[in-house]
N, C-alpha and C positions, 0 to 999 in steps of 0.2 A: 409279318408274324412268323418268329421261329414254329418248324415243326415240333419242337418240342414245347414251346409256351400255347401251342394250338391244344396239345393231347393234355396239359394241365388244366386250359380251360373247360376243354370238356368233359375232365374228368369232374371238376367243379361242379361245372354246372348239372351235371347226371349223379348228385349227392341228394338233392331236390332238398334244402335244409329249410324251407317253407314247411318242411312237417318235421322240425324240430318242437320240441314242448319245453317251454319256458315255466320252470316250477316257482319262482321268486323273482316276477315282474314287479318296479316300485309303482306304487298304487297312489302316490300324495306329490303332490309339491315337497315338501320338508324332504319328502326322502329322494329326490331329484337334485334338490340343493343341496344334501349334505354328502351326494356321489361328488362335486365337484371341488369339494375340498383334498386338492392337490398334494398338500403336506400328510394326510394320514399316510400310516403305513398301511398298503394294501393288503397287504397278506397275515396281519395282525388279528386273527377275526377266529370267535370261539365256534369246534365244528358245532351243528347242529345235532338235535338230539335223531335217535331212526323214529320214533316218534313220529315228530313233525317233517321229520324226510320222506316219511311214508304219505304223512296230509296232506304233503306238498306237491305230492306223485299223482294222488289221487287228483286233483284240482289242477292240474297243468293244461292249458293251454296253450296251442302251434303259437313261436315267437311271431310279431307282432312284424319285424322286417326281415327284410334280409342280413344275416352279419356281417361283422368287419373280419375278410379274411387276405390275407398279404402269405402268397406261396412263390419260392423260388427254388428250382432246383438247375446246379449247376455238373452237367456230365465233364468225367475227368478223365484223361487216359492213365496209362500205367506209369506216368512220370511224376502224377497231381498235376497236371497240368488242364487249364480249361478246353474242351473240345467243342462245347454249347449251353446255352444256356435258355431258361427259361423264368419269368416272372407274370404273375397273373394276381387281379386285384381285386375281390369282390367287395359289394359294399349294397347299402339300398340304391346309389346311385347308379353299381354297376352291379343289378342282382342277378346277370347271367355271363361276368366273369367276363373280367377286362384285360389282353397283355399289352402288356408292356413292350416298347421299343427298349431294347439293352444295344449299346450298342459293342464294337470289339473289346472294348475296355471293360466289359459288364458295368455300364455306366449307363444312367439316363438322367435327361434333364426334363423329359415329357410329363413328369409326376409335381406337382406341387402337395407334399408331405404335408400333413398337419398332424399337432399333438393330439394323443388322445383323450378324451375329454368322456366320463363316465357317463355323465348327465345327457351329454350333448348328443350321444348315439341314439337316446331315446326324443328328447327336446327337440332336435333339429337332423333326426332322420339321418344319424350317421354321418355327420359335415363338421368337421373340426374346425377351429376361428384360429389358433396359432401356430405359425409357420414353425417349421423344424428347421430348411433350409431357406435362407432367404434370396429374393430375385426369382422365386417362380409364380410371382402375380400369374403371370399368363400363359402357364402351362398348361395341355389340353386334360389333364388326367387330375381331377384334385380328389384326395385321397387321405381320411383321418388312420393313422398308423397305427395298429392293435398296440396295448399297451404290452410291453416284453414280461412284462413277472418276473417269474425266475431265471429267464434268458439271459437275465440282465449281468447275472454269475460270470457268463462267460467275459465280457468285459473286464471286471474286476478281477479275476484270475489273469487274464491279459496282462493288466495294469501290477499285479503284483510278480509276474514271472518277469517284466521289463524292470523293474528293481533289481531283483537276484541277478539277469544277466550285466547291470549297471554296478552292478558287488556292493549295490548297497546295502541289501539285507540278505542271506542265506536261507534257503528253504528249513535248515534246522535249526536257524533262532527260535528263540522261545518268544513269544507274542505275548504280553499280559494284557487284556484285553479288559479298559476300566472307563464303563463308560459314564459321562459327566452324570445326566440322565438317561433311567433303564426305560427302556423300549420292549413294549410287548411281545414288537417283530426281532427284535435279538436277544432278548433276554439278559440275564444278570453280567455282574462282573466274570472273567473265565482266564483260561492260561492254556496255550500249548504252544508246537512248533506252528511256525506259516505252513509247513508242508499239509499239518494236522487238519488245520484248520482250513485248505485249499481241497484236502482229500475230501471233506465232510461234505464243503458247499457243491462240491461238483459231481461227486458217486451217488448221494440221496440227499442232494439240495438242502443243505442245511441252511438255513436262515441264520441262524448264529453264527457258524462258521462262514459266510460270507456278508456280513456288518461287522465283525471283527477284521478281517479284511478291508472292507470300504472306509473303517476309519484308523487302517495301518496306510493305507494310499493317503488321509488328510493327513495326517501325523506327519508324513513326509513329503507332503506341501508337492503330489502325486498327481490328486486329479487335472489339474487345469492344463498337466502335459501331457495325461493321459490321454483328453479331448482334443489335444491338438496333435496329435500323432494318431487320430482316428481321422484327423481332417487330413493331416499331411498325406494320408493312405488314402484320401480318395474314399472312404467309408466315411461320408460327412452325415450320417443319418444316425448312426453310434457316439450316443451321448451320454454319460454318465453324469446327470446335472442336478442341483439343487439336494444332494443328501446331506446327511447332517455330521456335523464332525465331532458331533459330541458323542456320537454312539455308533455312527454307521448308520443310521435308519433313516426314515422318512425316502421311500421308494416312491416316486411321486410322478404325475406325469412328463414332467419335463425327463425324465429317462427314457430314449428313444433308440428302435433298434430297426430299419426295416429288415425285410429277409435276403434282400437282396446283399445287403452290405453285409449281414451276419453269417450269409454264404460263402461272402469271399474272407471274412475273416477266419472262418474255418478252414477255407482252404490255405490260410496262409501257416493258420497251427498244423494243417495236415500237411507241410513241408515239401509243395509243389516246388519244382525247377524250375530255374531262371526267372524271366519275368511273366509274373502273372496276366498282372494289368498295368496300365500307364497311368496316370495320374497329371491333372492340369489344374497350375497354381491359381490360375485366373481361367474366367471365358476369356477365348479366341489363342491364350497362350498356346505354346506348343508341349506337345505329353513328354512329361517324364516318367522313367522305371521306379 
């Protein structure tokens, strides 16, 4: 265990989140099963009134497990280049904060990833049933992946700056944005530049301005390069999968981000020198830059 993935876990684990209070636990079957419909949009969801925020206050009781939390932090010197790193994994399996083996490549194979799965954290105590990367039956660390949200932005920002530097499209084309069917989580038909609409989703997360986006990458037949230029980088846990091309929407579980790979994708926007990490085609192959 890094010195550093040691001071994450215990920073973890000295949060005591056993005395968090769960204000909106589902109380039925119906509402268990209708968490695991993968196609809604997650974040499509009308806020609550203070009203019942306040009912909801009053009536809260400490969550029921421990959560699903995925922390990585990667130390960098003044070149961006990686100096150390750390990864630690809580879950009910591992309620007192699990690291992870990284090894110099900020790589592991010790984790077998699963999707995240709404129902399932509550149903089966946190234990995800579908693999994210395949071939890790028999890793020692199995581990259901927080679903990213909004994280997911950074991807598709990604996926549309590798256009512009490709001259396919210009940060100041005009985007008109018309989708087949309107989506709650994006909203109406719209217009501006990609820059516009890259500024909105990424300064105050616009949901609009990033589904307008996610279906300028299907428009231009984007994603399934996008994914596999997240594999060719050795970040094979970034997956931008299953959304919809008719509008951008449908944010579903099969969109996967662990933190570790979201780390070093960061660090590669933050314009670290020479070679980060290596990357290997196959097991047993030899690493490439």
């Amino acid at each position: 265990m890094s010195p550093l993935a040691d001071f994450l876990r215990q920073a973890l684990d000295g949060q005591q989140f056993e005395q968090v209070l769960d204000t909106n636990p589902p109380t039925s079957t119906a509402e268990l099963n209708a968490l695991r419909q993968d196609g809604a949009d997650k974040e499509a969801k009308q806020l609550p009134r203070k009203a019942d925020l306040r009912a909801a206050a009053t009536a809260a009781a400490p969550i029921t497990q421990q959560p699903q939390i995925d922390l990585t932090v990667i130390e960098l010197n003044r070149l961006g280049r990686p100096v150390s790193s750390g990864t630690v994994l809580m879950s009910p399996q591992y309620p007192d904060g699990k690291a992870v083996p990284v090894d110099r490549d900020l790589h592991t194979t010790d984790v077998r990833w699963r999707q995240w799965d709404d129902a399932g954290w509550y149903a089966n105590h946190g234990q995800g049933s579908i693999d994210i990367v395949p071939g890790r039956e028999n890793a020692p660390i199995d581990f259901m992946s927080p679903y990213p949200a909004s994280v997911l932005k950074l991807m598709v920002a990604f996926g549309v700056l590798r256009l512009v530097d490709q001259g396919q499209i210009s940060l100041d084309d005009t985007y008109a944005y018309q989708p087949v069917t309107v989506s709650s989580l994006c909203g109406p038909a719209s217009s501006g530049t990609v820059r516009d609409y890259l500024d909105a989703a990424l300064t105050w997360s616009s949901n609009a301005g990033a589904c307008a986006m996610v279906k300028l990458l299907h428009d231009k037949g984007a994603v399934d390069g996008l994914n596999q230029t997240f594999q060719d980088l050795g970040l094979e846990t970034l997956q931008l999968k299953n959304t919809n091309p008719a509008n951008g929407a449908r944010w579903g579980n099969p969109v996967t981000m662990s933190s570790l790979d979201t780390a070093k994708l960061l660090m590669l926007v933050n314009g670290g020198r020479g070679t980060l990490w290596k990357t290997r085609a196959a097991p047993g192959s030899p690493p490439t830059s």
